[in-house]
Each structure stands twice: as structure tokens, then as C-alpha cells.
RODO-2510 file (C-alpha; in nm, 4 decimals, decimal comma):
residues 273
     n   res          X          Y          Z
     1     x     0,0000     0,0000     0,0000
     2     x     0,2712     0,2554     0,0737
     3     x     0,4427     0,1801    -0,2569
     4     x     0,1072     0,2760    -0,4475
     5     x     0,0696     0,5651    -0,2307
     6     x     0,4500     0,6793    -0,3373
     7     x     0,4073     0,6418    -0,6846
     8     x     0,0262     0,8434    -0,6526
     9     x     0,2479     1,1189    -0,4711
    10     x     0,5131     1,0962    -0,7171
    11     x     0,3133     1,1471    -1,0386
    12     x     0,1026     1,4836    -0,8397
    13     x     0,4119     1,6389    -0,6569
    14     x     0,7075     1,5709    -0,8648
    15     x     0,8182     1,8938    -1,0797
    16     x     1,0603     1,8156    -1,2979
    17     x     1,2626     2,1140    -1,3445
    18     x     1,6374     1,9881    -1,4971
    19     x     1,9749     2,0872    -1,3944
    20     x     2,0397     2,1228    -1,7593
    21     x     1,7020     2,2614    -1,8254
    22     x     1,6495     2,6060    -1,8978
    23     x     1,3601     2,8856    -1,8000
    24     x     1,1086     2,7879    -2,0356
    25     x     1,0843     3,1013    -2,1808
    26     x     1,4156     3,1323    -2,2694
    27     x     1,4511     2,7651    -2,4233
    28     x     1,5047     2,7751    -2,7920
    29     x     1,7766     2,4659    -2,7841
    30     x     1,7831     2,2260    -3,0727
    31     x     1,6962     1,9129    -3,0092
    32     x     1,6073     1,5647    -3,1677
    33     x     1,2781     1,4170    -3,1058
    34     x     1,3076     0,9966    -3,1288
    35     x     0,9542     0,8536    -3,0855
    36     x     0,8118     0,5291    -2,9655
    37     x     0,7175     0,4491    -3,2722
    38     x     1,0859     0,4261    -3,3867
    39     x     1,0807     0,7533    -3,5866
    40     x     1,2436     1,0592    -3,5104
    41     x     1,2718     1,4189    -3,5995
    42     x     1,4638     1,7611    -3,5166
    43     x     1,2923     2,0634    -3,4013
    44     x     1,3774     2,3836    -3,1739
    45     x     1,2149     2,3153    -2,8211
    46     x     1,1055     2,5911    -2,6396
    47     x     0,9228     2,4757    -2,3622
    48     x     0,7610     2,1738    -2,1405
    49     x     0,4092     2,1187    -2,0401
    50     x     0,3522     1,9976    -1,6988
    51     x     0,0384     1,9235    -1,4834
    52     x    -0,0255     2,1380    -1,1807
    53     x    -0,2163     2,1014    -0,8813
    54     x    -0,3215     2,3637    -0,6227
    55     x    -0,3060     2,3150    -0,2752
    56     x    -0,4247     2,6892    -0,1572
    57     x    -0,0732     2,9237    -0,2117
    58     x     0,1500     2,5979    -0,2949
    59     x     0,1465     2,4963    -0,6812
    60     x     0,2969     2,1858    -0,7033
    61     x     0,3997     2,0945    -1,0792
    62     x     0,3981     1,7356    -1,2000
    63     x     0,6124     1,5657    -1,4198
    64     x     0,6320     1,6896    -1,7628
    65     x     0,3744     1,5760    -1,9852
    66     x     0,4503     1,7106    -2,2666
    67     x     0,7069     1,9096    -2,5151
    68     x     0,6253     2,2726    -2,7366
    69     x     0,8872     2,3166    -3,0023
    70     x     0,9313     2,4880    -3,3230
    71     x     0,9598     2,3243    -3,6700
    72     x     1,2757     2,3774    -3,8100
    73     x     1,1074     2,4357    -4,1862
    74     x     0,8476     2,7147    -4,0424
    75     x     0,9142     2,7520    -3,7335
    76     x     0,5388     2,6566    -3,6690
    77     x     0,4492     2,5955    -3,2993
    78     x     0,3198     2,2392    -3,2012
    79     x     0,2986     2,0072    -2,8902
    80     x     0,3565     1,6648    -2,8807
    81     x     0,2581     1,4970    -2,6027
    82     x     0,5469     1,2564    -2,3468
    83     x     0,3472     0,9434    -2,4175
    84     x     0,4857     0,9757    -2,7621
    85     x     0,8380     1,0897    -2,6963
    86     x     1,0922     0,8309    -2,5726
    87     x     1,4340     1,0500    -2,5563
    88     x     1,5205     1,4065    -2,6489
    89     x     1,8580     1,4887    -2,7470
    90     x     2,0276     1,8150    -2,7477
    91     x     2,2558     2,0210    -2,9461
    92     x     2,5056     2,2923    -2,9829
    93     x     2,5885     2,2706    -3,3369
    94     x     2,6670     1,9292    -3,4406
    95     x     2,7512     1,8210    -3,0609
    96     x     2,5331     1,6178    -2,7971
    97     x     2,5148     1,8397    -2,5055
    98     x     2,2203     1,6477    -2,3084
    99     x     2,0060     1,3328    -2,3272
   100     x     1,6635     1,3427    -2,1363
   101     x     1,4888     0,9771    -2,1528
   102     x     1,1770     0,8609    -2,0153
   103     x     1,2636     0,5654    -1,8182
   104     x     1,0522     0,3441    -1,5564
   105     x     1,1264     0,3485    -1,1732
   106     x     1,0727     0,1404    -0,8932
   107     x     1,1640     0,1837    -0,5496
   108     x     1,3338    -0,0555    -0,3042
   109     x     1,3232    -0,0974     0,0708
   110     x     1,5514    -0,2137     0,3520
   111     x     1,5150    -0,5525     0,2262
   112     x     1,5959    -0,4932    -0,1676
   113     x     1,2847    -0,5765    -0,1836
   114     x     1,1688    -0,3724    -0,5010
   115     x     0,8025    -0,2509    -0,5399
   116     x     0,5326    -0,3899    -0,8143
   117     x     0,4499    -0,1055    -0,9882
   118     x     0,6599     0,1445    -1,1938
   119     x     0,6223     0,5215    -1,2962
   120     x     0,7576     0,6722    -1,5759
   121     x     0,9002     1,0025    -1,5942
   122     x     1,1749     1,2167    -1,7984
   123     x     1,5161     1,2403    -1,6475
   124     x     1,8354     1,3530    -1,7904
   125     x     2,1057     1,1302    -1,8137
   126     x     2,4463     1,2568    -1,5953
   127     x     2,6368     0,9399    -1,6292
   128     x     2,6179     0,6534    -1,9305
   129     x     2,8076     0,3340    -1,7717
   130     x     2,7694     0,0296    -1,6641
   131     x     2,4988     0,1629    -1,4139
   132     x     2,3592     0,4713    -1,5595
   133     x     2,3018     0,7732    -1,3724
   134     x     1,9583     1,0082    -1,4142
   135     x     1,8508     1,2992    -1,2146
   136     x     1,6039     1,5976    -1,2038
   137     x     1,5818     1,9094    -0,9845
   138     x     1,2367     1,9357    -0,7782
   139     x     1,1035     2,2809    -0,7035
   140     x     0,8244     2,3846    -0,4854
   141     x     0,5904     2,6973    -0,6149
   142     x     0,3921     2,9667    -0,4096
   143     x     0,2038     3,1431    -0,6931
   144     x     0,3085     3,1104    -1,0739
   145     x     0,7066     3,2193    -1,0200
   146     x     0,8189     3,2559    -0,6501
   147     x     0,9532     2,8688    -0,6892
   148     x     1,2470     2,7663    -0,4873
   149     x     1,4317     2,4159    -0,5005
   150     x     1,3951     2,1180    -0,2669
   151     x     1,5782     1,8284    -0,3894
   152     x     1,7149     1,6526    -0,6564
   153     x     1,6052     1,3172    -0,7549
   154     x     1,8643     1,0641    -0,8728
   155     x     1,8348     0,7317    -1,0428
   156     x     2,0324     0,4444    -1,0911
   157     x     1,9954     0,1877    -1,3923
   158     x     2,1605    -0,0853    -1,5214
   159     x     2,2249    -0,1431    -1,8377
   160     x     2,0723    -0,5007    -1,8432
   161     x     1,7223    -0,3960    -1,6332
   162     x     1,4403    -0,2412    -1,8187
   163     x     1,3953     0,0019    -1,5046
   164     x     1,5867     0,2814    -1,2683
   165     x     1,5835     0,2656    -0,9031
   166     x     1,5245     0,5564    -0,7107
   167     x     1,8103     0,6206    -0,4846
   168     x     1,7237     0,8963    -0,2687
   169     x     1,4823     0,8806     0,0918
   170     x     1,1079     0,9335    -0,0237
   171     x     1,0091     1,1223     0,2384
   172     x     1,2790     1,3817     0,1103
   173     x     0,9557     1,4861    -0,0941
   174     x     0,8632     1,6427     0,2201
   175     x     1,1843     1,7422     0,3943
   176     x     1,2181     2,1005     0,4630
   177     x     1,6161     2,0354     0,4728
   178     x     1,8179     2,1709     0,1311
   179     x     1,9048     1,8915    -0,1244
   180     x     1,8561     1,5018    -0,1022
   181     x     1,8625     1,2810     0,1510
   182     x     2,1002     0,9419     0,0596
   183     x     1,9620     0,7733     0,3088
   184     x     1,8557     0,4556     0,0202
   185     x     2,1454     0,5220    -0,1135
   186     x     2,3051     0,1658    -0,0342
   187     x     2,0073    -0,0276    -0,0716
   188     x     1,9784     0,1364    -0,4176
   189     x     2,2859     0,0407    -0,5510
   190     x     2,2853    -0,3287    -0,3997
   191     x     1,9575    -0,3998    -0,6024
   192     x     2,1583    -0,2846    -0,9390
   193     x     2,4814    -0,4616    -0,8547
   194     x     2,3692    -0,7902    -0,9833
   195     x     2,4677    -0,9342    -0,6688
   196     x     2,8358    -0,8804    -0,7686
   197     x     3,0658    -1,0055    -0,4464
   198     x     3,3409    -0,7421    -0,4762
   199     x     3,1076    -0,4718    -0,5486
   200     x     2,8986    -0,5340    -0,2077
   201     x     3,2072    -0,5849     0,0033
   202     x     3,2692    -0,2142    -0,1152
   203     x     2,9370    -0,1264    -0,0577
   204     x     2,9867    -0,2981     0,3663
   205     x     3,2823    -0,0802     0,4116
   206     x     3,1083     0,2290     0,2588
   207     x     2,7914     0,1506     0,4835
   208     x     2,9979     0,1399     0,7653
   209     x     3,2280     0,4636     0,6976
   210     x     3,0328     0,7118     0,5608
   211     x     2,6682     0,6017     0,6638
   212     x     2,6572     0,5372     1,0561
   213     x     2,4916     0,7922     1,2149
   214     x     2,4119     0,9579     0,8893
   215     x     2,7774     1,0628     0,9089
   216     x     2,8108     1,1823     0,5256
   217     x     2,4325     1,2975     0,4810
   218     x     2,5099     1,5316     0,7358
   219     x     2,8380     1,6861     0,5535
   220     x     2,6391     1,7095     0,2329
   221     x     2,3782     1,9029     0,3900
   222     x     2,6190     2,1759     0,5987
   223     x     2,8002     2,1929     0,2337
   224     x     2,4247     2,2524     0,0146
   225     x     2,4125     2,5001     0,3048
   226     x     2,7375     2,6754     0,2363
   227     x     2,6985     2,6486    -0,1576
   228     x     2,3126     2,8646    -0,0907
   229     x     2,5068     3,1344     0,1112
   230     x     2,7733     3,1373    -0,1245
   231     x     2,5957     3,1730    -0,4223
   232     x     2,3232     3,4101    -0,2893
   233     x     2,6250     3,6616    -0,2089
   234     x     2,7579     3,6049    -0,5662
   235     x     2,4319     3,6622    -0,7633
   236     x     2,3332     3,9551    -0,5434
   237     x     2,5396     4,1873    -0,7369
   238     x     2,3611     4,0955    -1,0572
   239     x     1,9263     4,1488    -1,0158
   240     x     1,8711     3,9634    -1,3146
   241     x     2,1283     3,6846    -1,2292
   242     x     1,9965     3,6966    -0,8798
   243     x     1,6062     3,5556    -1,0137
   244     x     1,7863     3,2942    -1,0940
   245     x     1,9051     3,1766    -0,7249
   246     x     1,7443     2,8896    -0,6929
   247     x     1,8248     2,7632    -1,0495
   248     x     2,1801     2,7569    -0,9871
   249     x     2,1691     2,6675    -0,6274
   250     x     2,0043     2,4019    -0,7432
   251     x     2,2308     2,3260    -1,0331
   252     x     2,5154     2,2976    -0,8114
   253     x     2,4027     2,1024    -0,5332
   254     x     2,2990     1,8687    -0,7570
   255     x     2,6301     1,8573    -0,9183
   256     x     2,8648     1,7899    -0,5765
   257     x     2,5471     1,5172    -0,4778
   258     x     2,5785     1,3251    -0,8200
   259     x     2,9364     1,3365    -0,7514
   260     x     2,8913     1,0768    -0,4481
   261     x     2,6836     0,8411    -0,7187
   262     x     2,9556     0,8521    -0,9791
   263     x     3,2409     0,7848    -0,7626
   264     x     3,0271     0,4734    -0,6075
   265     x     2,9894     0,3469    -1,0181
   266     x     3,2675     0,3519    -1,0832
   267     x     3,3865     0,1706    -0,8116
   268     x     3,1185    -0,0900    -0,9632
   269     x     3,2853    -0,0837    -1,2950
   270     x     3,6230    -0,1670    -1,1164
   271     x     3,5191    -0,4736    -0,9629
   272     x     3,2319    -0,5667    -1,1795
   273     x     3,3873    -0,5502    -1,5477
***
């Protein structure tokens, strides 16, 4: 029952707002639409479509559900909705600068236990690997602009599952703290190993080191701390930069977080080749 009630409160409070992603009036990027249908096409995006829901001053955005762009012929506006899309790639020029896919998630418990049903959503990929790495910024709204970041969500994938695991604490949905808790973070990456010996031996001593008494969750959060303050002083100078706070606070706590997941892949890809 709680699984089904995570996934419901997923798919309403979820608000996927990229690190990567820009305002979306200011998105004109060229991308490349591939379809589930196998086909694909190139347009200029300039904006998502998500779901909202009001609860009295709070707007909370859901996932996107769907994608404006731009023919590149016409520059005619259409929308095409996320049911149809299966990755968007962009460009600058003739070079990939980011992948967003639409990929299923489960969750996992204590246990590795891993739940029944699955939700989809788009996520950009940080990492391509062995395990792959996928995360989105989450941002709570009061009105139509005054939003202001929460967490980031990170995945983990293997290449040989159909699905992503979440890897951060649910409740961090909730959590008035800065940035993600890694509580799951073990339990995530245990269900991806493959049950691959070397791999969880690492994954002991890293349990054991950096997660008693939430030893390392606590650095992270004094640091997403720090980075705020730092950044708030920087951007101050600039009242155009300075809307932007949260964006780039955001941007960069997500950054030193997904840090901790790629250093714990690659120690997967050491042991695990």
C-alpha cells in the first residue's frame, strides 16, 4: 500500500525542473525528437508542459507531460505529447550536449525488496556506464514564479534492467532540509549490482564509513548550506542573475550530490567488469 501511495504522490508532486534545463521562456535549444514508434525528428524546443495542482498558495507541478517546439522548416508551434516521446537529445551545433529519456522506476526498501508497480518520468542522463546515472531538480511553487528548489532526484539503472531505481529517501519529498537525503542510497545500488561479491564488500565498508549515524548525509547538507550562502552573495550583485538563485543553487548542489553516485559506479565498474 505505501508503494502505491508513493508512486500516486510521485506522479502529483514531482516537478521536474532539470539541472540542464532552462527557464522555459528562454529555451530555444535544438533538439532531436526519437519517438516510440521508432521515428524521429529535429525541431527547436522551447518549452515543457507539466500538470499542476493547487493546494491553496503551494502549486505543485507534476512531471512533464509534454514538449512545445518549433519546426525547423516554419518555425510553426506544435505540442507533442510525453506518451509519444521516448528520448530528447540536445545540441550545440553538431555536438550532444544532453540526453533526457523517459525511463521506468521502482523503489526498493531495507530488504531490496523492489516494489510492483513502476512510474515513468523524464530524467536527464548525468552518467552513461555500466549503471547509468539520471537525475532531475524538484522545485516547490507559491504562486506562478516565486519557486524555490527542494531536492534533486537521482536514479540508478543498469544497463541489463528495463527500469531505474530511485536512490534517494522518499520522504525527502517532504523534507524542509536543502538537497537530497542518501539515506537509500546503499540499498539502491545493492539492487543494481547484480549481486556482484566485490562490489557489495565495497558497498559494507562504505555503509559502515560514511553512513553510521548519517555521518556523510550530514556533511552534504552543511556543504548545500554553504553552496546557498555562497551563491546568494555572488548573484546579489547581478538582479537579473539573482532571479535565478534557486536555479543555480540548485544546479550545483545537484552537481557535488551526483558526484557521491559517480564515484560509487565507478567503483562498480572496477570490480564488476
Amino acid at each position: 500500500m505505501m508503494k502505491k501511495i508513493f508512486f500516486t504522490l510521485l506522479c502529483i508532486l514531482s516537478l521536474v525542473m532539470s539541472a540542464q534545463e532552462k527557464d522555459a521562456n528562454e529555451q530555444n535549444d535544438l533538439v532531436e525528437f526519437q519517438l516510440e514508434d521508432g521515428t524521429s525528428f529535429k525541431a527547436h524546443l522551447f518549452g515543457t508542459v507539466t500538470k499542476t495542482i493547487n493546494l491553496g498558495q503551494i502549486i505543485l507541478n507534476n512531471r512533464i507531460s509534454g514538449f512545445q517546439y518549433k519546426t525547423l522548416e516554419d518555425q510553426k508551434k506544435h505540442e507533442i505529447s510525453s506518451k509519444d516521446v521516448k528520448k530528447v537529445i540536445y545540441y550545440n551545433g553538431e555536438d550532444i550536449v544532453n540526453i533526457q529519456e523517459k525511463i521506468k522506476v521502482k523503489t526498493v526498501d531495507k530488504k531490496g525488496n523492489l516494489s510492483d508497480d513502476t512510474a515513468d518520468t523524464f530524467e536527464f542522463l548525468l552518467y552513461d556506464g555500466k549503471i547509468k546515472l539520471y537525475s532531475s531538480n524538484v522545485f516547490e511553487c507559491i504562486g506562478l514564479y516565486a519557486c524555490y528548489y527542494t531536492h534533486s532526484n537521482f536514479y540508478i539503472k543498469n544497463s541489463d534492467d528495463s527500469f531505474a531505481v530511485l536512490a534517494v529517501k522518499t520522504k525527502s519529498q517532504f523534507n524542509s532540509k536543502m538537497g537530497s537525503s542518501i539515506a537509500n542510497i546503499v540499498d539502491a545500488f545493492r539492487t543494481v549490482s547484480k549481486g556482484c561479491s566485490p562490489f557489495n564488500q565495497y558497498l559494507d565498508v562504505f555503509d559502515k564509513e560514511m553512513m553510521q549515524d548519517k555521518q556523510l548525509d550530514k556533511t552534504l547538507q552543511k556543504e548545500y548550506q554553504e553552496i546557498y550562502k555562497s551563491t546568494e552573495k555572488e548573484l546579489r550583485k547581478d538582479r537579473e542573475q539573482f532571479r535565478k538563485l534557486f536555479h543555480v543553487v540548485a544546479n550545483k548542489i545537484q552537481s557535488r550530490q551526483a558526484e557521491i553516485y559517480i564515484g560509487i559506479i565507478k567503483e562498480y565498474e572496477k570490480h564488476c567488469p
